[in-house]
mmJSON file of the N, C-alpha and C atoms, coordinates in Angstrom:
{"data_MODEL":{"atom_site":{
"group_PDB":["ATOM","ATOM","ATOM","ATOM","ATOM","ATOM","ATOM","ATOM","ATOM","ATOM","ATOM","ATOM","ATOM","ATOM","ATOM","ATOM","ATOM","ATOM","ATOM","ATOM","ATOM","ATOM","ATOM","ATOM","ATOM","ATOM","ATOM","ATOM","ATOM","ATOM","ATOM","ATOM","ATOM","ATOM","ATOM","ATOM","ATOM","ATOM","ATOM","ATOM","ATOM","ATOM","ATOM","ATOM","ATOM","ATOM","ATOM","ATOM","ATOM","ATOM","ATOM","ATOM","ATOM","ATOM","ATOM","ATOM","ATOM","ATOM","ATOM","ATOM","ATOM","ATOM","ATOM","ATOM","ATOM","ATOM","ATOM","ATOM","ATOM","ATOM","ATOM","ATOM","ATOM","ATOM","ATOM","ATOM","ATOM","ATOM","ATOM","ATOM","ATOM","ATOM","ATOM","ATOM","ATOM","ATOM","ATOM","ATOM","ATOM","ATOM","ATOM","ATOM","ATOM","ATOM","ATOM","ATOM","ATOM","ATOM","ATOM","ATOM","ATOM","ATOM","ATOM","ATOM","ATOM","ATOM","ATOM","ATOM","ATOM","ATOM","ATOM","ATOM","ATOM","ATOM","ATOM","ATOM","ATOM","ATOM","ATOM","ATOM","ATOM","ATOM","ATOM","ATOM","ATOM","ATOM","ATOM","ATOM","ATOM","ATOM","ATOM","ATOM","ATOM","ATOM","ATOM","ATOM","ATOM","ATOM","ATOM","ATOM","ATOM","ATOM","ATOM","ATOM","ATOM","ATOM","ATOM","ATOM","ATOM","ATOM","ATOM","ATOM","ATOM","ATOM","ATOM","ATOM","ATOM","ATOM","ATOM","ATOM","ATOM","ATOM"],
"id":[1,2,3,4,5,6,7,8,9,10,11,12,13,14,15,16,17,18,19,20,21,22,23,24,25,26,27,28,29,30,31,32,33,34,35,36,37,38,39,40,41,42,43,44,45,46,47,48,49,50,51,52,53,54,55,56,57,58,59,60,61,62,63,64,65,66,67,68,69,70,71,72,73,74,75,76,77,78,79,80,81,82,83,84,85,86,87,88,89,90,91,92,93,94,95,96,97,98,99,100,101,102,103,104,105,106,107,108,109,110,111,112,113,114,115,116,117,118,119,120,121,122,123,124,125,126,127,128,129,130,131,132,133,134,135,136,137,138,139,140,141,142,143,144,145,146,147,148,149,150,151,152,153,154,155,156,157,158,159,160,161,162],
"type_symbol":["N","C","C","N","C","C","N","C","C","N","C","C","N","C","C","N","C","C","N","C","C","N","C","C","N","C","C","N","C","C","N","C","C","N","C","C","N","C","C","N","C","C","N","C","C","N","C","C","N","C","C","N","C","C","N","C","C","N","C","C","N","C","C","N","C","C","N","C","C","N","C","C","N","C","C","N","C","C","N","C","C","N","C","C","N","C","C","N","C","C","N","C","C","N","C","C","N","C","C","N","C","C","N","C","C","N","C","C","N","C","C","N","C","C","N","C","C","N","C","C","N","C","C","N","C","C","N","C","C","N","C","C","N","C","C","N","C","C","N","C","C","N","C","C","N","C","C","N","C","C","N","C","C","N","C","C","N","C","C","N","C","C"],
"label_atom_id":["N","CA","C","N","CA","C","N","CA","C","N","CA","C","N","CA","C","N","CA","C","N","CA","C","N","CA","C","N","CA","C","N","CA","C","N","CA","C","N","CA","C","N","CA","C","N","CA","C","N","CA","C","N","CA","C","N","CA","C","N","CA","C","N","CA","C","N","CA","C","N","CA","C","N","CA","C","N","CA","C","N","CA","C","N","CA","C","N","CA","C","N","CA","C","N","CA","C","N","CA","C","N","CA","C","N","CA","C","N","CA","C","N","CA","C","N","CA","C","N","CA","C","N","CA","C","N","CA","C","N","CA","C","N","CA","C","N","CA","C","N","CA","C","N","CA","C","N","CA","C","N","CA","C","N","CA","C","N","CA","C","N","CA","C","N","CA","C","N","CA","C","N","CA","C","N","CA","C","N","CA","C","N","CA","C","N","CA","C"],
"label_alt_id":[null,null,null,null,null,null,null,null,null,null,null,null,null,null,null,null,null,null,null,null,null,null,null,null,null,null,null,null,null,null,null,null,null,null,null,null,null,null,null,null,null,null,null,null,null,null,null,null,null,null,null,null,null,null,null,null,null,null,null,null,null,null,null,null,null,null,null,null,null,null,null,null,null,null,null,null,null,null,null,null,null,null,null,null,null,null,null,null,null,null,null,null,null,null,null,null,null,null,null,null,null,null,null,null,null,null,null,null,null,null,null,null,null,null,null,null,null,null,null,null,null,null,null,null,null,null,null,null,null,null,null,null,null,null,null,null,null,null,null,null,null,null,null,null,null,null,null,null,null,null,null,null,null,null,null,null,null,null,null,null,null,null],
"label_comp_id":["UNK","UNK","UNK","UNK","UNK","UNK","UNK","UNK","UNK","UNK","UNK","UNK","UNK","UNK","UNK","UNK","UNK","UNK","UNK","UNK","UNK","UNK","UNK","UNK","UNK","UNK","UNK","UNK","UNK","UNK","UNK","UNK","UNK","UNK","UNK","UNK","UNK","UNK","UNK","UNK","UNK","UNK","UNK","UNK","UNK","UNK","UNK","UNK","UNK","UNK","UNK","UNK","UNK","UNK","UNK","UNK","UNK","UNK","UNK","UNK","UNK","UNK","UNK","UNK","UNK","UNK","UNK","UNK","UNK","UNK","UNK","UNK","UNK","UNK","UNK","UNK","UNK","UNK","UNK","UNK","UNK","UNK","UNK","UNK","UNK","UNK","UNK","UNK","UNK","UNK","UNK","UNK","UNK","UNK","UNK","UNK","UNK","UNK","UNK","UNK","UNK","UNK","UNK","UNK","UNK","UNK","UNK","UNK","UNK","UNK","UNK","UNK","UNK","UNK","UNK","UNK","UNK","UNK","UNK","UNK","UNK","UNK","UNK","UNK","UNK","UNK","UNK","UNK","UNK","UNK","UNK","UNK","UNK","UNK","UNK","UNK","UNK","UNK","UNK","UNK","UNK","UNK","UNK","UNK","UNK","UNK","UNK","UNK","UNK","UNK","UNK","UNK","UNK","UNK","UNK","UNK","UNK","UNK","UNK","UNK","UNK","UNK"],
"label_asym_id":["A","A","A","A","A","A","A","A","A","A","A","A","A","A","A","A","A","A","A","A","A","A","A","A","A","A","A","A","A","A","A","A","A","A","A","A","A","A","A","A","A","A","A","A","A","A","A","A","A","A","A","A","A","A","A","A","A","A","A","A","A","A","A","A","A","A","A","A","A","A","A","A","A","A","A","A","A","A","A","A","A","A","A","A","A","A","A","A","A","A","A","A","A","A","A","A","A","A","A","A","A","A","A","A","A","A","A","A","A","A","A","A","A","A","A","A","A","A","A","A","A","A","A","A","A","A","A","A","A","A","A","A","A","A","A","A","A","A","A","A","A","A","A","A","A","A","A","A","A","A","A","A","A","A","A","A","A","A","A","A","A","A"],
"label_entity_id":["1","1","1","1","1","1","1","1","1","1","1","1","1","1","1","1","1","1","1","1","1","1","1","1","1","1","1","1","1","1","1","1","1","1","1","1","1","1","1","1","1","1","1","1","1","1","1","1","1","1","1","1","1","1","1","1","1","1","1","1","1","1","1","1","1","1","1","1","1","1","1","1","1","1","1","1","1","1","1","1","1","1","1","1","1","1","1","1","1","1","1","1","1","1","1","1","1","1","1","1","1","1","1","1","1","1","1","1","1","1","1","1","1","1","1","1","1","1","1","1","1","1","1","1","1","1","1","1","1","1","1","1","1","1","1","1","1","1","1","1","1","1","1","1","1","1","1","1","1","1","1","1","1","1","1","1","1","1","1","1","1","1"],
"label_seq_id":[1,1,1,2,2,2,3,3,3,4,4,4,5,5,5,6,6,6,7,7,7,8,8,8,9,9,9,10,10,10,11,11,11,12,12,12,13,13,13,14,14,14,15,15,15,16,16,16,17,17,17,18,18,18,19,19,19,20,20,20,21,21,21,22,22,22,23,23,23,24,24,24,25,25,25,26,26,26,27,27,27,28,28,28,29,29,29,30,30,30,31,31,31,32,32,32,33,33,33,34,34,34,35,35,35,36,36,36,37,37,37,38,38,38,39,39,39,40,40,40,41,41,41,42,42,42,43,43,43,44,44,44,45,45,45,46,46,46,47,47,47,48,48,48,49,49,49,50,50,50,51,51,51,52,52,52,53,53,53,54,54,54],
"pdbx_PDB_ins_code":[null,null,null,null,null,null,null,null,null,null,null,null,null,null,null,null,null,null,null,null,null,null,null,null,null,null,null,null,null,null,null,null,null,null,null,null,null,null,null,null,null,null,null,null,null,null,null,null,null,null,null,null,null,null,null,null,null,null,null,null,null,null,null,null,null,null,null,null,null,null,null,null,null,null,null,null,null,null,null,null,null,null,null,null,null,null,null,null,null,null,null,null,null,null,null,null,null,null,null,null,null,null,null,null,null,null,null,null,null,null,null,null,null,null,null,null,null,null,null,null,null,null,null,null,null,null,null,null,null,null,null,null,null,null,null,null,null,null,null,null,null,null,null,null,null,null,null,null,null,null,null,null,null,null,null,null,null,null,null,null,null,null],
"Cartn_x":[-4.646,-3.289,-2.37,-2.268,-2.078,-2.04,-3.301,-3.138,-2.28,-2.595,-1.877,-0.631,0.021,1.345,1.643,0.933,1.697,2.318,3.286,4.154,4.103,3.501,2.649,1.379,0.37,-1.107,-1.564,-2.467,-3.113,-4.471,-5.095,-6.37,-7.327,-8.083,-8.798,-10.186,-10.959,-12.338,-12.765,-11.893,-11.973,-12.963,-13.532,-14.078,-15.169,-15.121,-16.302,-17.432,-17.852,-19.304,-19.788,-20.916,-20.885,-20.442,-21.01,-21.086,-19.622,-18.252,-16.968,-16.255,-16.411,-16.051,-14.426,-13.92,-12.282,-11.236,-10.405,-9.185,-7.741,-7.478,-5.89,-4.989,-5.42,-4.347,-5.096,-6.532,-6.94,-6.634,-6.425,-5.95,-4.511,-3.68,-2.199,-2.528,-3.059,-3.304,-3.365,-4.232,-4.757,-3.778,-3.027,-1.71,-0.964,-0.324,0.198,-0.224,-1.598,-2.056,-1.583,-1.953,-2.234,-0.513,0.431,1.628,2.226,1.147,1.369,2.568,3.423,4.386,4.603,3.381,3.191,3.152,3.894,4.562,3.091,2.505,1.213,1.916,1.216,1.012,-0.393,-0.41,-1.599,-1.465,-2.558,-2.78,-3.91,-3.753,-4.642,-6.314,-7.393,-8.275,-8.582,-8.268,-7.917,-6.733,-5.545,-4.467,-4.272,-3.409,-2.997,-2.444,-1.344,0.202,0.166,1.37,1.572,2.353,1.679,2.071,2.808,4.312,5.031,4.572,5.11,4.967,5.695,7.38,8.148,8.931],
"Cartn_y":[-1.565,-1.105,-1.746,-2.588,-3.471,-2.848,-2.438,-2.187,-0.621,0.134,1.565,1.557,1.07,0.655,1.877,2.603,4.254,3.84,5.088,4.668,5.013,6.153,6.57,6.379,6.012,5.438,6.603,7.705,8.054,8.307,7.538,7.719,8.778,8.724,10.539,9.972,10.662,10.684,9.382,8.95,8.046,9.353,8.176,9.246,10.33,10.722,11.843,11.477,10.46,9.931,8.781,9.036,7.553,6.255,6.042,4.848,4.295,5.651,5.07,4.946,3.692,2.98,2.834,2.971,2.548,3.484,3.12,3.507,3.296,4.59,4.472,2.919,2.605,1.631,0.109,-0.101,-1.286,-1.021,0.165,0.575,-0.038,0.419,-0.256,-1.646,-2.039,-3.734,-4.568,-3.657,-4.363,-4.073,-3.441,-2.802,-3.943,-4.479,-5.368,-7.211,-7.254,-8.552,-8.317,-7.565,-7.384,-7.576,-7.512,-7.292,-6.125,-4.347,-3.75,-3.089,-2.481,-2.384,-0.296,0.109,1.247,2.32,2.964,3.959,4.044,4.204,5.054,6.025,7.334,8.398,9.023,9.341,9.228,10.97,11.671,12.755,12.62,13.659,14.688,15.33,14.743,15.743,17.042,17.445,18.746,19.726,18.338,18.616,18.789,19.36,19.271,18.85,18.343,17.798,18.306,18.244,18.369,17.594,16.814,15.358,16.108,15.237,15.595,15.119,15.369,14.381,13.417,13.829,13.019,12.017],
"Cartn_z":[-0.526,-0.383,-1.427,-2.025,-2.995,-4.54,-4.676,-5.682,-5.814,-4.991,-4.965,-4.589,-3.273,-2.784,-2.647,-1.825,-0.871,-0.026,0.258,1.246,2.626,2.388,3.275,3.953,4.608,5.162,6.248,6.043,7.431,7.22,8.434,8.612,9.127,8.607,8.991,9.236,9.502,9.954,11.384,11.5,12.837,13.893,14.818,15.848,15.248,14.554,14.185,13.79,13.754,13.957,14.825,15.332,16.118,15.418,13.998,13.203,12.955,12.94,12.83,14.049,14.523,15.763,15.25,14.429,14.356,14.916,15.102,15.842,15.006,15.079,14.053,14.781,16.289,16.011,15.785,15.73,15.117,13.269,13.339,11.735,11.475,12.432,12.097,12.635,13.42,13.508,11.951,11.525,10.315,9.032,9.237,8.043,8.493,9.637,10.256,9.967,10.311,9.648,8.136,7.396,6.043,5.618,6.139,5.949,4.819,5.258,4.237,4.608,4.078,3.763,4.378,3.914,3.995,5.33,5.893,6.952,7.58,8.951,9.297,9.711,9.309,10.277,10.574,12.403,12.697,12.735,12.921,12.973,14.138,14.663,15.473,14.756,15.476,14.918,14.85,13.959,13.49,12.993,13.285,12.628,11.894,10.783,9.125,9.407,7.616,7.329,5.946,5.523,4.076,3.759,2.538,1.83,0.781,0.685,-0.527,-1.555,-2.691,-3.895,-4.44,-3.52,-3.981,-2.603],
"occupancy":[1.0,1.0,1.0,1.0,1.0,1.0,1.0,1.0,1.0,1.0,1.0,1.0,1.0,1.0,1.0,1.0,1.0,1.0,1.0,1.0,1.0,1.0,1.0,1.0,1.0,1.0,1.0,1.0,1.0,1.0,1.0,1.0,1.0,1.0,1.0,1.0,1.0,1.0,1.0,1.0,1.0,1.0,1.0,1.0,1.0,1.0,1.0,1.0,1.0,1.0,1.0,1.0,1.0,1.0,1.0,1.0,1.0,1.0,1.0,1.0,1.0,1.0,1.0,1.0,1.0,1.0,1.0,1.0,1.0,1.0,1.0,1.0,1.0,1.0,1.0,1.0,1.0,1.0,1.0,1.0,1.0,1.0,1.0,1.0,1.0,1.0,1.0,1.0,1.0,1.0,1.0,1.0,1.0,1.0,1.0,1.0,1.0,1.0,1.0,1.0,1.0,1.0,1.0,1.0,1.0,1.0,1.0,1.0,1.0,1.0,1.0,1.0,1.0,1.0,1.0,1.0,1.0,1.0,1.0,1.0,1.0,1.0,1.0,1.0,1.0,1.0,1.0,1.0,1.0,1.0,1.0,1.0,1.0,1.0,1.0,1.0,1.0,1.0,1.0,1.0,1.0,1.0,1.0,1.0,1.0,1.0,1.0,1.0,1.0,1.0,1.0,1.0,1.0,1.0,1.0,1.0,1.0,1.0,1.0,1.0,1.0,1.0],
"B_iso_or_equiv":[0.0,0.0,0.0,0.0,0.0,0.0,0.0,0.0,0.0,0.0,0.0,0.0,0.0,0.0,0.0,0.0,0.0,0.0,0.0,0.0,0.0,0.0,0.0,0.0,0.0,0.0,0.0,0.0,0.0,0.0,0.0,0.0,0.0,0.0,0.0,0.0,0.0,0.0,0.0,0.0,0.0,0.0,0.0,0.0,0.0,0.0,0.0,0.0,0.0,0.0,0.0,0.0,0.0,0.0,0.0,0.0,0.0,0.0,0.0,0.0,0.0,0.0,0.0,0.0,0.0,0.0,0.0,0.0,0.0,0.0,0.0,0.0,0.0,0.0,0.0,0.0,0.0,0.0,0.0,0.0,0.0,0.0,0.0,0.0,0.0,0.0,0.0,0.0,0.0,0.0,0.0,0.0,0.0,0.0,0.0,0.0,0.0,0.0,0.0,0.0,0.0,0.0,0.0,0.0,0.0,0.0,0.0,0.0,0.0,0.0,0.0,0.0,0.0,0.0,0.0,0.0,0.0,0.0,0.0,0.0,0.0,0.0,0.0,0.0,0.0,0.0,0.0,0.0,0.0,0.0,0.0,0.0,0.0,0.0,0.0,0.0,0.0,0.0,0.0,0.0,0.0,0.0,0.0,0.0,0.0,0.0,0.0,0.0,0.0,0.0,0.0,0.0,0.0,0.0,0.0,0.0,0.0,0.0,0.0,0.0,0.0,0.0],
"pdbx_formal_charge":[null,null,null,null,null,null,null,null,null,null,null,null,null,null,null,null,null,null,null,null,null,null,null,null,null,null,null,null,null,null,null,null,null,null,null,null,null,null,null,null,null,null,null,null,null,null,null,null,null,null,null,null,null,null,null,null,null,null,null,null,null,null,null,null,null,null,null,null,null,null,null,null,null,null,null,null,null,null,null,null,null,null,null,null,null,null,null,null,null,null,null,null,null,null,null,null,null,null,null,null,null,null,null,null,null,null,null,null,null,null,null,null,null,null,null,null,null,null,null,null,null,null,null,null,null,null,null,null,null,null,null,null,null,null,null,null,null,null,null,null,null,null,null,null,null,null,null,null,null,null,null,null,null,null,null,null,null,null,null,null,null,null],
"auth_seq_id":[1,1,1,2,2,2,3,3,3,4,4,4,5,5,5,6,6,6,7,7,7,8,8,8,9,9,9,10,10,10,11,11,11,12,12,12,13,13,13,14,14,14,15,15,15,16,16,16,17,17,17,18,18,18,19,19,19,20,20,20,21,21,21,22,22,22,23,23,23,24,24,24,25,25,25,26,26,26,27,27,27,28,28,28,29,29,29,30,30,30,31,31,31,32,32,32,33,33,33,34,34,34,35,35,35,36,36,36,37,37,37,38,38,38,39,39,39,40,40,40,41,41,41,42,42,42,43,43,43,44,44,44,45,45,45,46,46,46,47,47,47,48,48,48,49,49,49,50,50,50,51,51,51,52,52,52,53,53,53,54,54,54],
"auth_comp_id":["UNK","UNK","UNK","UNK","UNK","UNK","UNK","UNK","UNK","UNK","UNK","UNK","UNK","UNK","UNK","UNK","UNK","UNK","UNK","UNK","UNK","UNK","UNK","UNK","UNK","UNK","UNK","UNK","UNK","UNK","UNK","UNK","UNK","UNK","UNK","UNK","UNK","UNK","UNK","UNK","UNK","UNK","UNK","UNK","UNK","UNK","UNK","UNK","UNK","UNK","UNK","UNK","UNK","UNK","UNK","UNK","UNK","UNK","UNK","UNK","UNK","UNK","UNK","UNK","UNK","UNK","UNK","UNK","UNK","UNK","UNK","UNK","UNK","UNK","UNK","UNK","UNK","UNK","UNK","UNK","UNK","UNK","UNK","UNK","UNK","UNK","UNK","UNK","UNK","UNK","UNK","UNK","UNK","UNK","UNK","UNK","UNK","UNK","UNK","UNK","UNK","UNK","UNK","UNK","UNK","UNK","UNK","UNK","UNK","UNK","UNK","UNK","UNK","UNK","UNK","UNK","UNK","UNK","UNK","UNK","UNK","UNK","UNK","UNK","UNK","UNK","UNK","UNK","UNK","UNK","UNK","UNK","UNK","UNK","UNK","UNK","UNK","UNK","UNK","UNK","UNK","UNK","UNK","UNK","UNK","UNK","UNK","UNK","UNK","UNK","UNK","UNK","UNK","UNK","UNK","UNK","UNK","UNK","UNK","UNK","UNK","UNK"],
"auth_asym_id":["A","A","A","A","A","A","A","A","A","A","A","A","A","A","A","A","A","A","A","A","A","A","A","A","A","A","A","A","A","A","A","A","A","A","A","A","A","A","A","A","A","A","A","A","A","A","A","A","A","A","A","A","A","A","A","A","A","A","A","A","A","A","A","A","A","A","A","A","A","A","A","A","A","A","A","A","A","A","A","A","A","A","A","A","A","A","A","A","A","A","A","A","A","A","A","A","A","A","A","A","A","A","A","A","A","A","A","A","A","A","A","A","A","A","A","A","A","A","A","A","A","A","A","A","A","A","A","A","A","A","A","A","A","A","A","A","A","A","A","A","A","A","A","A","A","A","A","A","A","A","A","A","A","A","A","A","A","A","A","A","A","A"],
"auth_atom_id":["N","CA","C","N","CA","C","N","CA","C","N","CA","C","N","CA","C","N","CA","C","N","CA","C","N","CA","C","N","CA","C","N","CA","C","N","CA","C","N","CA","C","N","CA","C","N","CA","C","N","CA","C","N","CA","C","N","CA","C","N","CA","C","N","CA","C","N","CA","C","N","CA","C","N","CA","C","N","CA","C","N","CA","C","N","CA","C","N","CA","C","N","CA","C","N","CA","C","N","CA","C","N","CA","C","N","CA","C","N","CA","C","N","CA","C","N","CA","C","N","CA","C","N","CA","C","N","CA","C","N","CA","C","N","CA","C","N","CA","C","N","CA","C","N","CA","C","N","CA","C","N","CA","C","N","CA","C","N","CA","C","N","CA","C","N","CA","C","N","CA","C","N","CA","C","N","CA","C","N","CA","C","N","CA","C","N","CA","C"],
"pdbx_PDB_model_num":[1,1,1,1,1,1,1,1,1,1,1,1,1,1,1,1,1,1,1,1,1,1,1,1,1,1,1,1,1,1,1,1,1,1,1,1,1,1,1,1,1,1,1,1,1,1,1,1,1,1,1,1,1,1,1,1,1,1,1,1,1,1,1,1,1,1,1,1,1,1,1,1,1,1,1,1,1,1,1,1,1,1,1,1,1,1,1,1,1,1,1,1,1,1,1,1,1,1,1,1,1,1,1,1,1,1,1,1,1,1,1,1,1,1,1,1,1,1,1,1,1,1,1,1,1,1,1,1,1,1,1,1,1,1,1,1,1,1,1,1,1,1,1,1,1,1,1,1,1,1,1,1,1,1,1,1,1,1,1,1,1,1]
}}}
């Protein structure tokens, strides 16, 4: 996160395999330790969004 510095953060593929045991909010846990700076938004599986550019 550091080196990119988005401002934005959302995690995708959580849940859809056994092997990814993570959870959007041990995800913001860890944005939180990390002291990143960067907004989460969580989505729905199977949701869209549309990311601006600006």
């Amino acid at each position: 996160m550091k080196l990119v510095a988005p401002r934005t953060v959302v995690p995708m593929h959580y849940a859809t395999f056994p092997v990814l045991t993570g959870t959007p909010e041990s995800f913001d846990r860890e944005l939180k330790k990390r002291h990143v700076k960067a907004g989460l938004r969580i989505i729905n599986i199977g949701e869209t969004i549309v990311l601006g550019a600006g």
